[in-house]
LUMMILO-306603 format. One record per residue: x, y, z of N, C-alpha, C in turn. Coordinates in Angstrom, 2 decimals, m for minus. Example, Ala and Ser with C-alpha at 12.3 -4.5 7.8 and 13.67 -1.06 7.14 Angstrom:
<pagus>
pagu n_xx:13.19 | n_yy:m5.69 | n_zz:7.80 | ca_xx:12.30 | ca_yy:m4.50 | ca_zz:7.80 | c_xx:13.20 | c_yy:m3.30 | c_zz:7.80 .
pagu n_xx:12.85 | n_yy:m2.25 | n_zz:7.08 | ca_xx:13.67 | ca_yy:m1.06 | ca_zz:7.14 | c_xx:12.90 | c_yy:0.03 | c_zz:7.87 .
</pagus>
This chain:
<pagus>
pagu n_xx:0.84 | n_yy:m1.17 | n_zz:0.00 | ca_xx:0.00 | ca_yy:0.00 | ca_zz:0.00 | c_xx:0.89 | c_yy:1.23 | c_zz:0.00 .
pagu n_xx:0.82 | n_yy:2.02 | n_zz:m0.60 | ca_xx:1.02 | ca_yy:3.37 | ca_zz:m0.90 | c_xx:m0.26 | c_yy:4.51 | c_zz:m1.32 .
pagu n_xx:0.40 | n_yy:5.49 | n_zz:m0.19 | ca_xx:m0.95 | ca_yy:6.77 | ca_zz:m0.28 | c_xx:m2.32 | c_yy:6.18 | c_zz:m0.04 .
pagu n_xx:m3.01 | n_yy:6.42 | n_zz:m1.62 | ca_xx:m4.05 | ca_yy:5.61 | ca_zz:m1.70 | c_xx:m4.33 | c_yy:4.52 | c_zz:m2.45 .
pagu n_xx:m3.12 | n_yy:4.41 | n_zz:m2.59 | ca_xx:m3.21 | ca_yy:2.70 | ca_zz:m3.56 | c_xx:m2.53 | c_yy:1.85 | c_zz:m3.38 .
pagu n_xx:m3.43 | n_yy:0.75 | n_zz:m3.61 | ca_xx:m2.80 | ca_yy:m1.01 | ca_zz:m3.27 | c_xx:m2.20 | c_yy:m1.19 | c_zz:m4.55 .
pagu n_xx:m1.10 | n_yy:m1.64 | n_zz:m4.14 | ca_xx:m0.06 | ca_yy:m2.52 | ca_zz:m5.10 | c_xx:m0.36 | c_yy:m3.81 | c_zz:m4.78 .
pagu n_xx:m0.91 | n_yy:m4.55 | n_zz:m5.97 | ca_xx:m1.71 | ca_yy:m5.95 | ca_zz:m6.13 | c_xx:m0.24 | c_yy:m6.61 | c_zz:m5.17 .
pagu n_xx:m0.83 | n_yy:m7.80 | n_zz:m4.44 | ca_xx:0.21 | ca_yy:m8.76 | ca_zz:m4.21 | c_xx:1.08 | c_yy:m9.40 | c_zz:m5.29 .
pagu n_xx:2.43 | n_yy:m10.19 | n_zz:m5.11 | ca_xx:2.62 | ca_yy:m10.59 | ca_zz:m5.80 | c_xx:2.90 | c_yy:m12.33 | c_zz:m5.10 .
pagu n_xx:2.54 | n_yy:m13.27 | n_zz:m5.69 | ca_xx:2.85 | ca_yy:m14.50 | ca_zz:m5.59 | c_xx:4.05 | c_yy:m15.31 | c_zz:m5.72 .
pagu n_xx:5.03 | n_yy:m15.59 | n_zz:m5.49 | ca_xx:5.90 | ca_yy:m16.22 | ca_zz:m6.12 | c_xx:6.21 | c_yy:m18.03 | c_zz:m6.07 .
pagu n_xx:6.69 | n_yy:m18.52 | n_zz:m6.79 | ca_xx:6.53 | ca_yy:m20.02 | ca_zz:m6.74 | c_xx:7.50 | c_yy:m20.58 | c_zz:m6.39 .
pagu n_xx:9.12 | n_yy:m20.36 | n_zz:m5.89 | ca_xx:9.59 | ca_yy:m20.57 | ca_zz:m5.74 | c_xx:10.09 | c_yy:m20.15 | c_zz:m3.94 .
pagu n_xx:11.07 | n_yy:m21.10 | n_zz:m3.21 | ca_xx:11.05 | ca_yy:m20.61 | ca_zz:m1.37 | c_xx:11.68 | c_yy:m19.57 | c_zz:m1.78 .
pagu n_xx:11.29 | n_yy:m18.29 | n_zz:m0.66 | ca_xx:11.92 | ca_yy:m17.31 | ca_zz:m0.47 | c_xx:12.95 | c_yy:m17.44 | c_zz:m0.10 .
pagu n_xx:13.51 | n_yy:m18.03 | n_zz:m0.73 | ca_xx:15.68 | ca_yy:m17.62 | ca_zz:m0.19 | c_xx:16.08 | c_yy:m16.12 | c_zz:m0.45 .
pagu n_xx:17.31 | n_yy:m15.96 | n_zz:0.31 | ca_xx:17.73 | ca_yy:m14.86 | ca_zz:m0.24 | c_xx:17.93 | c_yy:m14.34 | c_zz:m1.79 .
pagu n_xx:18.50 | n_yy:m15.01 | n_zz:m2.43 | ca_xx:18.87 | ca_yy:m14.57 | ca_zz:m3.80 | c_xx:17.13 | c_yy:m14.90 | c_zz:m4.56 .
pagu n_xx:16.39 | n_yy:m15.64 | n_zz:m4.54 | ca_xx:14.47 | ca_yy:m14.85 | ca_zz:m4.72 | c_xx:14.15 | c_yy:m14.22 | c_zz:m4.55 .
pagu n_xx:14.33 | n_yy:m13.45 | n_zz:m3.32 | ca_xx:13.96 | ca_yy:m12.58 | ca_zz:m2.75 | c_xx:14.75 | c_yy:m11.24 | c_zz:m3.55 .
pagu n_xx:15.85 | n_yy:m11.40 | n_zz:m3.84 | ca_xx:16.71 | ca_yy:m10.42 | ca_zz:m5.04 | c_xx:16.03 | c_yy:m10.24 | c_zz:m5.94 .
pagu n_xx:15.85 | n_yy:m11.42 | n_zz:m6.35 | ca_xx:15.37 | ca_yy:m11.08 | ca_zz:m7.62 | c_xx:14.07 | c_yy:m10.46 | c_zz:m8.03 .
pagu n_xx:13.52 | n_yy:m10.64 | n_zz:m6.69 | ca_xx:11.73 | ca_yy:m9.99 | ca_zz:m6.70 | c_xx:11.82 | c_yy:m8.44 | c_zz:m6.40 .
pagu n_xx:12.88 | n_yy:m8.17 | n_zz:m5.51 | ca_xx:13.28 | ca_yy:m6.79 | ca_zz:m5.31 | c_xx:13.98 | c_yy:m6.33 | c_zz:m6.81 .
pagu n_xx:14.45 | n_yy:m7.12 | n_zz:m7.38 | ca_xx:15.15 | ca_yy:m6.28 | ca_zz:m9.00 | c_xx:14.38 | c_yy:m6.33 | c_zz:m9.91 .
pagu n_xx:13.28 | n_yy:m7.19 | n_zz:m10.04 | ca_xx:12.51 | ca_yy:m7.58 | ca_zz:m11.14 | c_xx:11.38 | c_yy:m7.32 | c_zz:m11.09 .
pagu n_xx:10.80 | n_yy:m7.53 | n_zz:m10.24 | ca_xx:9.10 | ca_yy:m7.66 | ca_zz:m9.70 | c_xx:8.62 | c_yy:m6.44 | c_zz:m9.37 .
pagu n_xx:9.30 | n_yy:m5.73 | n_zz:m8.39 | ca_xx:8.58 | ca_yy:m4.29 | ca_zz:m7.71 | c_xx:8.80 | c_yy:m3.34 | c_zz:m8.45 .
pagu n_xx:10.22 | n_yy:m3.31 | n_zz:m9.53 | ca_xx:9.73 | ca_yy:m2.35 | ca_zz:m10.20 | c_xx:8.15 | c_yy:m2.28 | c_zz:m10.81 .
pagu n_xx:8.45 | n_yy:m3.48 | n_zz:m11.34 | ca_xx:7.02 | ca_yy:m3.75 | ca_zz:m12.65 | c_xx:5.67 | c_yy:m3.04 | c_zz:m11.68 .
pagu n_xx:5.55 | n_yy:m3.53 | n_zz:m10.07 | ca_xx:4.60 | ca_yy:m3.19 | ca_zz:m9.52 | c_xx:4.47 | c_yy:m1.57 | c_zz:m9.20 .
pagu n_xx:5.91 | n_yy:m0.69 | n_zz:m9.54 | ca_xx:5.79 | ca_yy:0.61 | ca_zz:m8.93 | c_xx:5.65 | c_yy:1.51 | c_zz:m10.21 .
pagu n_xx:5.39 | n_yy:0.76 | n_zz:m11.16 | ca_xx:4.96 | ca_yy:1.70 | ca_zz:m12.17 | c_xx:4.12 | c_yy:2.46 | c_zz:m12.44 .
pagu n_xx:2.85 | n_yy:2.59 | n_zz:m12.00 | ca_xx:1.72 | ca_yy:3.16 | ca_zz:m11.98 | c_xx:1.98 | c_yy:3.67 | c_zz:m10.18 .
pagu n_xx:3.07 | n_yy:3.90 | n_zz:m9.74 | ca_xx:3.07 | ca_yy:4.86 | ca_zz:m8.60 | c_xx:3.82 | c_yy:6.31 | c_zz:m9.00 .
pagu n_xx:3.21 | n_yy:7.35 | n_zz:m8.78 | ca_xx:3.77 | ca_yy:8.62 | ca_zz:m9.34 | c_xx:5.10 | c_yy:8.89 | c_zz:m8.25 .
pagu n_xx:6.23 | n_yy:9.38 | n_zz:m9.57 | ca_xx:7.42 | ca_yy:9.42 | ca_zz:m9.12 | c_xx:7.97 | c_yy:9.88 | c_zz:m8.03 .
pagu n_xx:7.53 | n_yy:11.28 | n_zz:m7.75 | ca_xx:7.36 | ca_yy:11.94 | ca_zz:m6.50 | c_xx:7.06 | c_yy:10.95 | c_zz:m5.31 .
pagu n_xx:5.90 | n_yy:10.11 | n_zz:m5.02 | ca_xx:5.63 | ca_yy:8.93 | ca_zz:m4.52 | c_xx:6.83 | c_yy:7.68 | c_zz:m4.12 .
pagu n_xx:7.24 | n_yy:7.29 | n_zz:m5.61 | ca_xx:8.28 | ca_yy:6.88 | ca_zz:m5.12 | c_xx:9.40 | c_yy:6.95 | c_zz:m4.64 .
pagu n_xx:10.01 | n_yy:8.38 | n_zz:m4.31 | ca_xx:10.97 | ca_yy:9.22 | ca_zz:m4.26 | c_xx:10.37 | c_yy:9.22 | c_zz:m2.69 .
pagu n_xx:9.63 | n_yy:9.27 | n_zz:m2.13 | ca_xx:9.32 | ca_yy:9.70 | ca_zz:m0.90 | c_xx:8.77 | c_yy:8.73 | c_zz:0.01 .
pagu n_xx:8.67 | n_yy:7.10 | n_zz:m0.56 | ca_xx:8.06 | ca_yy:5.97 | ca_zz:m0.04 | c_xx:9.39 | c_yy:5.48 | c_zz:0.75 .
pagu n_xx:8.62 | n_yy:4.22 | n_zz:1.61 | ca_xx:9.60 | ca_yy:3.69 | ca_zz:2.65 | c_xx:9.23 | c_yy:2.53 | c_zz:2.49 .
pagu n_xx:10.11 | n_yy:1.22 | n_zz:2.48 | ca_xx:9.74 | ca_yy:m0.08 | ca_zz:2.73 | c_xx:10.08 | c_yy:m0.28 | c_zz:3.69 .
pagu n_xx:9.11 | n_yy:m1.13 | n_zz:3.98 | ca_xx:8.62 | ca_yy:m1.84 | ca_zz:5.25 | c_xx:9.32 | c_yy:m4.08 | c_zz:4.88 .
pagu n_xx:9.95 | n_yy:m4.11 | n_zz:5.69 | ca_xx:9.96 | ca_yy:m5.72 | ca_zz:5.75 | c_xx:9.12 | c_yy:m6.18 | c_zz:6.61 .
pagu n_xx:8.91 | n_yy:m7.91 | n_zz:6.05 | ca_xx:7.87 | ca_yy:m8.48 | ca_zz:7.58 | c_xx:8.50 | c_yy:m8.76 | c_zz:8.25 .
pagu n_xx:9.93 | n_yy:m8.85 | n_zz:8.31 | ca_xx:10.83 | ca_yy:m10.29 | ca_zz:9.64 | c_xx:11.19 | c_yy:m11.44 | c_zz:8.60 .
pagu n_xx:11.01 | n_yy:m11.80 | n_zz:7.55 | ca_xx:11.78 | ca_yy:m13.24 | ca_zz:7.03 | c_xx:13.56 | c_yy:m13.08 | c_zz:6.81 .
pagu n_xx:13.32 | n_yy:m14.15 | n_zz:7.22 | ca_xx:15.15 | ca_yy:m14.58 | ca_zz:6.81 | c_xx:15.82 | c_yy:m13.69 | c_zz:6.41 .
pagu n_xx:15.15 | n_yy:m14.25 | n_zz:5.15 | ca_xx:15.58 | ca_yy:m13.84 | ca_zz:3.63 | c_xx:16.07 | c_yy:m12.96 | c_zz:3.18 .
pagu n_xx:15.27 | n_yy:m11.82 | n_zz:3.63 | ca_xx:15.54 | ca_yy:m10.31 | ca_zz:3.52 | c_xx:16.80 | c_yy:m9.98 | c_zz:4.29 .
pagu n_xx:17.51 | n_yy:m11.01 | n_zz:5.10 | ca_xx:18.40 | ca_yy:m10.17 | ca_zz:5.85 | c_xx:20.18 | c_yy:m10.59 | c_zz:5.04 .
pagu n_xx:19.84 | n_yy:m10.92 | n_zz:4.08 | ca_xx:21.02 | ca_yy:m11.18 | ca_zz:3.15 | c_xx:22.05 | c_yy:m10.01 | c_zz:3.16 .
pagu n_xx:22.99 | n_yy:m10.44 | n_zz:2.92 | ca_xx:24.56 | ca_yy:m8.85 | ca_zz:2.51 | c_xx:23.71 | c_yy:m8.67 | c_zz:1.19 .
pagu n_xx:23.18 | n_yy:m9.22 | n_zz:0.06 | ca_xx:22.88 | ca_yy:m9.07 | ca_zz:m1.26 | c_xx:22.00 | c_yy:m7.81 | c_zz:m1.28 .
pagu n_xx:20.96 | n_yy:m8.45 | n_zz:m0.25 | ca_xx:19.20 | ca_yy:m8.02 | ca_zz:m0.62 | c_xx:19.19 | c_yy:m6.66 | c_zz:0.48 .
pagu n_xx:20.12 | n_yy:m6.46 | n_zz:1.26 | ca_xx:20.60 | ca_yy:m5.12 | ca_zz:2.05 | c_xx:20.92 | c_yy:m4.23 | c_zz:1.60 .
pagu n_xx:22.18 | n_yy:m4.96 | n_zz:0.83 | ca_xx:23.07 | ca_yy:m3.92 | ca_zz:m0.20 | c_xx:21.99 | c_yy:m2.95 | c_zz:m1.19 .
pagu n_xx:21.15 | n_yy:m4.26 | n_zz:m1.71 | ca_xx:20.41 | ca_yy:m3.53 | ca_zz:m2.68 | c_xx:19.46 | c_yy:m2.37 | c_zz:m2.38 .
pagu n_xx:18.81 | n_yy:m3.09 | n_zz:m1.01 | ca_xx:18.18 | ca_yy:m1.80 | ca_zz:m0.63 | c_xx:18.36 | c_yy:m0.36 | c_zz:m0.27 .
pagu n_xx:19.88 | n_yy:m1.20 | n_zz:0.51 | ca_xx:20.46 | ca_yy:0.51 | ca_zz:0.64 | c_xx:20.54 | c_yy:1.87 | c_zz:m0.62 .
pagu n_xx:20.70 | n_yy:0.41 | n_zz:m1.79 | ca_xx:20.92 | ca_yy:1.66 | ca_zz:m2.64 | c_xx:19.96 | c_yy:1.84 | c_zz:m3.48 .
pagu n_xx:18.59 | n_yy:1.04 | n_zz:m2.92 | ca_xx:17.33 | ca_yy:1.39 | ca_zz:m3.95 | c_xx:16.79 | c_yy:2.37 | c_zz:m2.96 .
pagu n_xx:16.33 | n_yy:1.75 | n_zz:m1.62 | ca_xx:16.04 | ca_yy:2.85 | ca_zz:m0.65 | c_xx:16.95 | c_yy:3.48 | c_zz:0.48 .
pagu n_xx:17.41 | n_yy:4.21 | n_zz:0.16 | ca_xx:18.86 | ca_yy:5.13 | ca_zz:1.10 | c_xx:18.05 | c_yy:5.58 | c_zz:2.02 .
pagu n_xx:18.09 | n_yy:4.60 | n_zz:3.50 | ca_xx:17.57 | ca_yy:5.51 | ca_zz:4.57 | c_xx:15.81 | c_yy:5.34 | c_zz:4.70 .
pagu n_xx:15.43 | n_yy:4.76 | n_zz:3.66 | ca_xx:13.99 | ca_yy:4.84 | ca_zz:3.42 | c_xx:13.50 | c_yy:3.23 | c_zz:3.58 .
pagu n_xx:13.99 | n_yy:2.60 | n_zz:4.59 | ca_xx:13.55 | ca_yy:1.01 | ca_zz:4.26 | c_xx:13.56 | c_yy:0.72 | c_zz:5.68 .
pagu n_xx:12.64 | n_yy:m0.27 | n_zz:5.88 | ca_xx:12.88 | ca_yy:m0.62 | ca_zz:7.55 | c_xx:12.95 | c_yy:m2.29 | c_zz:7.90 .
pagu n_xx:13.60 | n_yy:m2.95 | n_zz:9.01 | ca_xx:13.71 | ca_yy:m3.93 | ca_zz:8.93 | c_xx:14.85 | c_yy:m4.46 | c_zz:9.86 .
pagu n_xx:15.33 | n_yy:m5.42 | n_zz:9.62 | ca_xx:16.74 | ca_yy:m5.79 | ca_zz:10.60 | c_xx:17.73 | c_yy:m5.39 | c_zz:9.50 .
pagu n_xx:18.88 | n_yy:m4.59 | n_zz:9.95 | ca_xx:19.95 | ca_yy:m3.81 | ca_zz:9.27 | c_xx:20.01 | c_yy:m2.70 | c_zz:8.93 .
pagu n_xx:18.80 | n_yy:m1.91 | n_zz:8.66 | ca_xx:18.10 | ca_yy:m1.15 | ca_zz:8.37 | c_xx:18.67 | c_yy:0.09 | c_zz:9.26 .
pagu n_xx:18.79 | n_yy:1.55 | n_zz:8.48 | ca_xx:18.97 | ca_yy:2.36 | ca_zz:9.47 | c_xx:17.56 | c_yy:2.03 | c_zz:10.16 .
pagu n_xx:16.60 | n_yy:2.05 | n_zz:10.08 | ca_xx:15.45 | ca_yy:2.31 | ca_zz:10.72 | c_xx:14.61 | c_yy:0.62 | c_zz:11.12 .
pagu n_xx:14.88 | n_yy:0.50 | n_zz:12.39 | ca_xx:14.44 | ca_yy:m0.60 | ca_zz:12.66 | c_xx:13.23 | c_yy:m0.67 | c_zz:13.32 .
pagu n_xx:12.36 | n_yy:m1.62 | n_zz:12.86 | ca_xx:11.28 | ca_yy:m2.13 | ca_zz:13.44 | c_xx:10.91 | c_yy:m2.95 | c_zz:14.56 .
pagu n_xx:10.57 | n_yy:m2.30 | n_zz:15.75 | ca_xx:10.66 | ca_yy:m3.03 | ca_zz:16.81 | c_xx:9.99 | c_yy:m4.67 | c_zz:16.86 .
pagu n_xx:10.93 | n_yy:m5.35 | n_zz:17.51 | ca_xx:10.31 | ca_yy:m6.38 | ca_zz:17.43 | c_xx:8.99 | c_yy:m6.73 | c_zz:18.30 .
pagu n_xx:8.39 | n_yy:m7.43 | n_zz:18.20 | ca_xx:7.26 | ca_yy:m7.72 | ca_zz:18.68 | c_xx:5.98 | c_yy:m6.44 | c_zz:18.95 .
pagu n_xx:6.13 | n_yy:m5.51 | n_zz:18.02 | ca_xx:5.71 | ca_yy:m4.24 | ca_zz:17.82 | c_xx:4.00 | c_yy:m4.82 | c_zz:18.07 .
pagu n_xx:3.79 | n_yy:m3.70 | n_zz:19.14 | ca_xx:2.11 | ca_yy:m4.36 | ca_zz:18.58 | c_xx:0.94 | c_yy:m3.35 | c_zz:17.20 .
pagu n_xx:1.69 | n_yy:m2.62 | n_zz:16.38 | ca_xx:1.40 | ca_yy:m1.90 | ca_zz:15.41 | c_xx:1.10 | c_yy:m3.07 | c_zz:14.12 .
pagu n_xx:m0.04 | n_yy:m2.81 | n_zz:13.72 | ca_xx:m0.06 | ca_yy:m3.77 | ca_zz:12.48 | c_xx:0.14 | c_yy:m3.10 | c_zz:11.53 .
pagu n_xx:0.79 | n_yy:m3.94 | n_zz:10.27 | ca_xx:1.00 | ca_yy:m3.62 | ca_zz:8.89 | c_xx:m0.06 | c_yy:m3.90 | c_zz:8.17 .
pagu n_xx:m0.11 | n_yy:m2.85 | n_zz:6.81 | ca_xx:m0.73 | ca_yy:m2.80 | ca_zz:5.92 | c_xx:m1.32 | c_yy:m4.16 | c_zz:5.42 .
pagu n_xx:m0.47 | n_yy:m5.19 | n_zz:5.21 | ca_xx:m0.66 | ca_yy:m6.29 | ca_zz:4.81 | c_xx:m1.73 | c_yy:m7.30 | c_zz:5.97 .
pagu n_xx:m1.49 | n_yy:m6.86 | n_zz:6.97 | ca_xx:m2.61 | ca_yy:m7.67 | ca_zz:7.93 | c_xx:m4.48 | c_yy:m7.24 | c_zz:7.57 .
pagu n_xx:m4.72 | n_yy:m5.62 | n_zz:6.68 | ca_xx:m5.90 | ca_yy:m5.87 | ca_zz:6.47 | c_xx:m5.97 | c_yy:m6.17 | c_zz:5.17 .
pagu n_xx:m5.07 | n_yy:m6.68 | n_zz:4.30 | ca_xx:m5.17 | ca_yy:m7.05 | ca_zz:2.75 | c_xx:m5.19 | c_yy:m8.20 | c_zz:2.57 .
pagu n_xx:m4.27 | n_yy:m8.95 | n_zz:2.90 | ca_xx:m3.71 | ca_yy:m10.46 | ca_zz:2.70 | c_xx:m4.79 | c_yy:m11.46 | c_zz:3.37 .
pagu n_xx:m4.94 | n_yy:m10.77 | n_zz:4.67 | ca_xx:m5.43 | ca_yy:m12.45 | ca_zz:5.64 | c_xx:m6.35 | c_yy:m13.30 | c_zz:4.68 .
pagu n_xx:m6.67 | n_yy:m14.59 | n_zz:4.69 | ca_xx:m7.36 | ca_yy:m14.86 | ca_zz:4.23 | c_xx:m6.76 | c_yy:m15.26 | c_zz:2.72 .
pagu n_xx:m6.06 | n_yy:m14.57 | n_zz:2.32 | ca_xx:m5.52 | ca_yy:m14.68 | ca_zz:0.76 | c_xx:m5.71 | c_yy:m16.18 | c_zz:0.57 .
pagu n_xx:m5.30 | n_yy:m16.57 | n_zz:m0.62 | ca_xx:m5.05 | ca_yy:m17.83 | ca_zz:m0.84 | c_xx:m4.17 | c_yy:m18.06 | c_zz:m1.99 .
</pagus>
């Protein structure tokens, strides 16, 4: 979610390992941030849930230099407390998904 718009989920078929997880961050989110106005993306922050995966030297690196300062997570300048009782976006979109 951004502003006022949902960025459709994306599915993937393969385990989230680290280097999947690369590749969904190099390949995938662009495709999904296209129809987000630039300004928007220039001023957005990612959010991680807690998997593994994400905590790669690869998938860090990348973020640092896709989002400088603008990303949150473990490594992250900006960390997300653990056991936060704040819910994410994804808890009123997803549940239920299939």
């Amino acid at each position: 979610m951004t502003d006022d718009m949902l960025i459709s989920p994306v599915i993937l078929d393969d385990h989230m390992a680290g280097q999947n997880y690369l590749n969904f961050l190099q390949n995938e989110l662009p495709k999904q941030l296209e129809d987000v106005p630039l300004a928007t993306q220039i001023a957005m922050y990612f959010q991680h849930d807690g998997a593994t995966s994400q905590y790669t030297r690869h998938v860090m690196q990348h973020l640092n230099n896709t989002f400088p300062n603008r990303w949150m997570g473990h490594g992250s300048s900006i960390n997300w407390p653990p056991r936060s009782p704040d819910l994410t976006p994804l808890y009123f979109c997803l549940w239920g998904a299939s």
